[in-house]
N, C-alpha and C positions, 0 to 999 in steps of 0.2 A: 451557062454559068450565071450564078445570080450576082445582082451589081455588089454585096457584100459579102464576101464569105472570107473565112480563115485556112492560114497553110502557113503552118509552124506555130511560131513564135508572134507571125505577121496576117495582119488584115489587105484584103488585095480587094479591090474595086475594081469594077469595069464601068469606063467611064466611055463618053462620044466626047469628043471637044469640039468646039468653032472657033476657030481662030480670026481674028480682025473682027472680032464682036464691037459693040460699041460700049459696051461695060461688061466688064471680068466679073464672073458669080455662077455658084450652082442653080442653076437655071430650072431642075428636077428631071423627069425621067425621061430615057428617048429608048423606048424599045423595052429590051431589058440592061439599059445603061445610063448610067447617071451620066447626065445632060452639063459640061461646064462650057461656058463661054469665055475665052479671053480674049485681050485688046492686045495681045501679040501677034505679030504673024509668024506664021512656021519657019522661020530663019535662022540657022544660028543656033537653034535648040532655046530660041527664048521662051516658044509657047509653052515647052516642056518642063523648066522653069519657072515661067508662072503659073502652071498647073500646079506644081508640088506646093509652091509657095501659098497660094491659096489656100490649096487644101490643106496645109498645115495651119494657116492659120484657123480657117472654120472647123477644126480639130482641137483647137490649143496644145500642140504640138508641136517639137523643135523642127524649122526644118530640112533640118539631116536623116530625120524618119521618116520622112516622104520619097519613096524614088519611083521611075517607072522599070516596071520589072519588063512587059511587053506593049509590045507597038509603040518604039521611038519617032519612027517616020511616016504612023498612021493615023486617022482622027480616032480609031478604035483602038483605046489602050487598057493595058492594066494596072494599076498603080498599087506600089508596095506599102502602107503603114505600120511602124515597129511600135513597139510600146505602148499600144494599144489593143482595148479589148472588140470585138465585134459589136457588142451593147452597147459602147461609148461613141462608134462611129454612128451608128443606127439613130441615137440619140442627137448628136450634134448634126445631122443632118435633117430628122424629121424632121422641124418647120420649113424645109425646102420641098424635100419628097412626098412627105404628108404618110398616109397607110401603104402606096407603092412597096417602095422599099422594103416594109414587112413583110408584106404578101407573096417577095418573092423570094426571101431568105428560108 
């Protein structure tokens, strides 16, 4: 699967996470998966929460558009974004991913 692609209405991303990072950010590629780091630890469902959170924000996106569709209790997930386009994510992300990302969409 490539780290951006569309199903529906919604953009899904395959992400890696590390959890207990020493700063929260998309970090760029690890594999064929966008690489985020956060300062949560997998407890509680906090890191799962600051994932969306984030990624809403470097989206400009509410975030109630962000959910994870698969891998709740894995560092390999997918994450759902509604109300947006695949071009808009691609875009607000290149200064992280650089040409990656395009290359594999």
């Amino acid at each position: 699967m490539p780290p951006i692609s569309q199903k529906g209405d919604a953009v899904c991303l395959s992400v890696r996470v590390q959890p207990r990072s020493s700063k929260s950010g998309v970090a760029g590629m690890y594999g064929e998966q966008i690489k985020i780091c956060l300062k949560s630890a997998p407890v509680d469902n906090a890191a799962n929460k600051e994932c969306c959170e984030l990624l809403a924000k470097a989206l400009g996106v509410p975030r109630s558009s962000v959910s994870v569709l698969n891998g709740a209790s894995s560092r390999s997930k997918v994450l759902k974004v509604e109300g947006v386009a695949p071009s808009v994510v691609r875009e607000a992300l290149a200064s992280v991913l650089g040409d990656e990302a395009e290359a594999s969409s």
